[in-house]
N, CA and C atoms as a LAMMPS dump frame, in Angstrom:
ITEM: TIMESTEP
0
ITEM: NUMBER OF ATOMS
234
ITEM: BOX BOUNDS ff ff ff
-5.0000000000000000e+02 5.0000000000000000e+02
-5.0000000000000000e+02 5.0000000000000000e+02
-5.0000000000000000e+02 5.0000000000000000e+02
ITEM: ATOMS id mol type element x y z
1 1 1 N -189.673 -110.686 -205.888
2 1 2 C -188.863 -110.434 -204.712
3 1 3 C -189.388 -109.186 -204.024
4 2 1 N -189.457 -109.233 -202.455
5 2 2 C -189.397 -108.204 -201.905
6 2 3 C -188.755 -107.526 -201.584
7 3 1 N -188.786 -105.922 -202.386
8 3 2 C -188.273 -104.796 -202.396
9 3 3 C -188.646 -103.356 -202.429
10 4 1 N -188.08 -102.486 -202.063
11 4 2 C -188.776 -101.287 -201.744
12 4 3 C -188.291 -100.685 -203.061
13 5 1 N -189.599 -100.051 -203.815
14 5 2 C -188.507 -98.958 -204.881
15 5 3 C -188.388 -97.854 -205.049
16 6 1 N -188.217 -97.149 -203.764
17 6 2 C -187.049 -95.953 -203.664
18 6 3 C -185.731 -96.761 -202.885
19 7 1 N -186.216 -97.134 -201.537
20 7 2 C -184.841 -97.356 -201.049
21 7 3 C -183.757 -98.401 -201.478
22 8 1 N -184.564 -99.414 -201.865
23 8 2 C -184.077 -100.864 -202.815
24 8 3 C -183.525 -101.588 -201.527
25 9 1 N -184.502 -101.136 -200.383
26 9 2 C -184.688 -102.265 -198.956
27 9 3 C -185.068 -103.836 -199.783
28 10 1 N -184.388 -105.015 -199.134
29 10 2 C -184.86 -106.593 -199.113
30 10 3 C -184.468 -107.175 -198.286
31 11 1 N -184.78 -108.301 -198.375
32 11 2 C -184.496 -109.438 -197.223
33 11 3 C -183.242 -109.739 -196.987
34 12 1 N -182.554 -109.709 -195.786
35 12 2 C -181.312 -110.151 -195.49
36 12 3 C -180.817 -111.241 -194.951
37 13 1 N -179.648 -112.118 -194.862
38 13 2 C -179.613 -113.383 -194.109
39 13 3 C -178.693 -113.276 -192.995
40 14 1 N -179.393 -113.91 -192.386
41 14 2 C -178.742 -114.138 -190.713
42 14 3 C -179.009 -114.968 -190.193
43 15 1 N -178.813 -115.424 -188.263
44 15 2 C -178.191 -116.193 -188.221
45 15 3 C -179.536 -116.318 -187.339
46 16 1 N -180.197 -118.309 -187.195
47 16 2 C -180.929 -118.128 -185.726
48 16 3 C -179.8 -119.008 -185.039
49 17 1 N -179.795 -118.169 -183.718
50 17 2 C -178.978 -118.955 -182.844
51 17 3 C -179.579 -119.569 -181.363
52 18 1 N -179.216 -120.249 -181.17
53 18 2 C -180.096 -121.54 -180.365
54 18 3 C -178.972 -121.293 -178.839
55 19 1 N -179.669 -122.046 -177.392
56 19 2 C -179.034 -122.299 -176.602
57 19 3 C -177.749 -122.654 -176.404
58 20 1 N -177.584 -123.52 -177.331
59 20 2 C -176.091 -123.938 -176.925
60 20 3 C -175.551 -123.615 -178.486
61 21 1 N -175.721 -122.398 -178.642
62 21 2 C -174.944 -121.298 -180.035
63 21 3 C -174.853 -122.044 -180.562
64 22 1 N -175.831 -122.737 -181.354
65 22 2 C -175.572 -123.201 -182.822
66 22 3 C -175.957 -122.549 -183.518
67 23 1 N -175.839 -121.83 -185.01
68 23 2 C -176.31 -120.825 -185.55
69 23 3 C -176.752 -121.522 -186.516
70 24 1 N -177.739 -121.509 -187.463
71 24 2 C -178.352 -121.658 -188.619
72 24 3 C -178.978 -120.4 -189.652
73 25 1 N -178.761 -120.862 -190.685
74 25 2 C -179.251 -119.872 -191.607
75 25 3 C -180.44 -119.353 -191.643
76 26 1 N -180.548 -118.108 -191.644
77 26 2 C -182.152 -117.692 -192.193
78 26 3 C -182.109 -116.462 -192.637
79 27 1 N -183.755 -116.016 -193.151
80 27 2 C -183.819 -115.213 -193.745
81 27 3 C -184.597 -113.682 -192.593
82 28 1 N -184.591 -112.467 -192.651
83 28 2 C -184.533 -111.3 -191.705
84 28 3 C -185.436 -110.905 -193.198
85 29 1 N -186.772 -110.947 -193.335
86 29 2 C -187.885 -110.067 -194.648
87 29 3 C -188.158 -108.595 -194.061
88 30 1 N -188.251 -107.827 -194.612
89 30 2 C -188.705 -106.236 -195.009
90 30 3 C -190.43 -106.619 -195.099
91 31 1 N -190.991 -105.478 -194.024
92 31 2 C -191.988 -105.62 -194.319
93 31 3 C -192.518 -104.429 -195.721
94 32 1 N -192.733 -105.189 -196.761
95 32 2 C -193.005 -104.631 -198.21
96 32 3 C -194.419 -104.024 -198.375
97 33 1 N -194.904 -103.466 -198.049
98 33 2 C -196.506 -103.071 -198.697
99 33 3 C -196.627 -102.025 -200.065
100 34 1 N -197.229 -102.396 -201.011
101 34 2 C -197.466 -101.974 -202.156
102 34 3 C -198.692 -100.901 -201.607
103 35 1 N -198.667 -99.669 -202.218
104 35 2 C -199.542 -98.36 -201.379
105 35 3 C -199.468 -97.426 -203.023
106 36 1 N -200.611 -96.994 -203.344
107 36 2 C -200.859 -95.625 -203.939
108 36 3 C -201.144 -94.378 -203.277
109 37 1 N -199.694 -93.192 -203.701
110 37 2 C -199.341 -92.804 -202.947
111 37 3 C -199.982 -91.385 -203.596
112 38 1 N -200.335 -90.513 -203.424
113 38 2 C -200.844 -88.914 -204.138
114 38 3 C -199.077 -87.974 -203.697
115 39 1 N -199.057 -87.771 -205.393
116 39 2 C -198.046 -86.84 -205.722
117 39 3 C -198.691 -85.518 -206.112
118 40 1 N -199.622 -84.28 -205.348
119 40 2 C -199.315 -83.419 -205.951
120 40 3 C -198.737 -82.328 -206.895
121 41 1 N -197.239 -82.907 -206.755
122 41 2 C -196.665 -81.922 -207.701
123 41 3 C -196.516 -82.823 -208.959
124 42 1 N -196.8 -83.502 -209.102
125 42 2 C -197.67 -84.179 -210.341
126 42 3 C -198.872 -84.454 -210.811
127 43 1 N -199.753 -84.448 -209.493
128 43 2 C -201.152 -84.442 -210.114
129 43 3 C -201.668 -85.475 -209.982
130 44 1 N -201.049 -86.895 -209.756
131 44 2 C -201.849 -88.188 -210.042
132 44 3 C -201.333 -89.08 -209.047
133 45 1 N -202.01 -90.025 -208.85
134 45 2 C -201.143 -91.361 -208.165
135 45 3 C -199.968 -91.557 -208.614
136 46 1 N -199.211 -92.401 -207.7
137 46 2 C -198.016 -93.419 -208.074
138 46 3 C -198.257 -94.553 -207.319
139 47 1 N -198.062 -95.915 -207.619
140 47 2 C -198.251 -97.039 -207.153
141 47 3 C -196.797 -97.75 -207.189
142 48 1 N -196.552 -97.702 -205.827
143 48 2 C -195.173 -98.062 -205.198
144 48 3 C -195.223 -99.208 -204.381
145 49 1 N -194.378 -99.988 -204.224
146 49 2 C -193.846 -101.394 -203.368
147 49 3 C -192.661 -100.29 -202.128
148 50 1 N -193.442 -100.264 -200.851
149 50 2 C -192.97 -99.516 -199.859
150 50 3 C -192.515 -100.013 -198.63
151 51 1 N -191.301 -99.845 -198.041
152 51 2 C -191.322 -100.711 -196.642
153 51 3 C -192.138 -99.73 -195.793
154 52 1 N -192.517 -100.471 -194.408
155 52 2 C -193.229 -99.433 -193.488
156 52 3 C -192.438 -98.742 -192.644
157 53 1 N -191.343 -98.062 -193.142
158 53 2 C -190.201 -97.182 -192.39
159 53 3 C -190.667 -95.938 -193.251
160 54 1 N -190.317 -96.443 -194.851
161 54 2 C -190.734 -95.547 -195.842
162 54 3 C -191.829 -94.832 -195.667
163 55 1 N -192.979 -95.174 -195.83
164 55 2 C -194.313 -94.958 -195.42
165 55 3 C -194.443 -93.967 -194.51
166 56 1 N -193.867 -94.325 -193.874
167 56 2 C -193.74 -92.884 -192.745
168 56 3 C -192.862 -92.022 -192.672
169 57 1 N -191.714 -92.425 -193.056
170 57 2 C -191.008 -91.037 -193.749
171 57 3 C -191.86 -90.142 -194.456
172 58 1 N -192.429 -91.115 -195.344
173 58 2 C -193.104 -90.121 -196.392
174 58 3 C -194.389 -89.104 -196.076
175 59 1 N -194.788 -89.892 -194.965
176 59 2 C -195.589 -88.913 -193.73
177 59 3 C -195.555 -87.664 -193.447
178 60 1 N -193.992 -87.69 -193.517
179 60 2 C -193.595 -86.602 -192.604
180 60 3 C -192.747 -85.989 -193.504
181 61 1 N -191.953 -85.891 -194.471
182 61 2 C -191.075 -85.474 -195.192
183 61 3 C -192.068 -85.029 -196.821
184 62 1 N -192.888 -85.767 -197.071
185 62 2 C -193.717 -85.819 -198.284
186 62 3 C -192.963 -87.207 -199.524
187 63 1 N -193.237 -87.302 -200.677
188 63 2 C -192.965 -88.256 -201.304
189 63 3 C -191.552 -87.744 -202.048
190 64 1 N -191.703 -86.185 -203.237
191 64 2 C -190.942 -85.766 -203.828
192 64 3 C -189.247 -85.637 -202.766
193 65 1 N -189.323 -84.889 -201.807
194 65 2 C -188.548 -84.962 -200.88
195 65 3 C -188.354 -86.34 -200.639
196 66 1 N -188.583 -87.093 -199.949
197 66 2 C -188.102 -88.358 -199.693
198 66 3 C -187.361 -89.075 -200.882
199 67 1 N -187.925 -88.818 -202.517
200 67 2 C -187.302 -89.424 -203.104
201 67 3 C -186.173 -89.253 -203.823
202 68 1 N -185.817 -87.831 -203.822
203 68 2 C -184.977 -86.788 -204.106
204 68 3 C -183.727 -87.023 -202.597
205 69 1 N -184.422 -87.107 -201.463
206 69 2 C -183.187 -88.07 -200.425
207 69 3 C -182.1 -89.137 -201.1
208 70 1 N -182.962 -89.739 -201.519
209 70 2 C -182.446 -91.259 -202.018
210 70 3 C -182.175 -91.271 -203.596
211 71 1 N -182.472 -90.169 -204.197
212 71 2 C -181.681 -89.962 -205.859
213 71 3 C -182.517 -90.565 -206.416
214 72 1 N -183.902 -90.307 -206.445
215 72 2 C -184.924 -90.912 -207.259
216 72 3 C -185.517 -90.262 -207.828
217 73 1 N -185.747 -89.463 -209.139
218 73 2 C -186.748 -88.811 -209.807
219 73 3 C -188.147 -89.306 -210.258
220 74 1 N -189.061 -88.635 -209.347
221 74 2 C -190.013 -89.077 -209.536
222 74 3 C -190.649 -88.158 -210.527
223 75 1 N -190.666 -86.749 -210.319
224 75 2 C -191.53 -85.556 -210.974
225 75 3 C -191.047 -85.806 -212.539
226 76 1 N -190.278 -86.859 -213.036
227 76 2 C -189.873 -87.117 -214.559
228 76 3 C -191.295 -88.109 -215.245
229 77 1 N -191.651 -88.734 -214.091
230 77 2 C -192.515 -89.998 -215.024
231 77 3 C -193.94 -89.188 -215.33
232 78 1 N -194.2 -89.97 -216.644
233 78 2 C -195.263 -89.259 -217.072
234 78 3 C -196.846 -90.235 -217.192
């Protein structure tokens, strides 16, 4: 399944709706990209399943911060 694992972003369901409002089911996907990411304050890669919102948060905020946003300890894994 596609999922992000810090934010625990996935696919949602909704509606397509047509001309004369008929609605049908479907699915709304997260775009997921798997990315190795450099953690300095650890020293090494991490290899994460990321949406591309994330990705750029992490741009701009860094990884530890971003994941410490969202209650994720990363600086624990060894």
């Amino acid at each position: 399944m596609a999922k992000s694992d810090i934010t625990g972003q996935r696919k949602l369901k909704g509606h397509s709706v047509s001309h004369s409002n008929i609605k049908t089911k479907r699915w709304q996907n997260v775009n997921v990209q798997s990315r190795r990411v450099w953690v300095p304050e650890v020293g090494r890669f991490v290899t994460l399943n990321l949406t591309t919102r994330d990705i750029r948060s992490i741009d701009k905020l860094g990884l530890i911060a971003y994941a410490k946003k969202h209650g994720i300890a990363l600086s624990g894994r060894g």
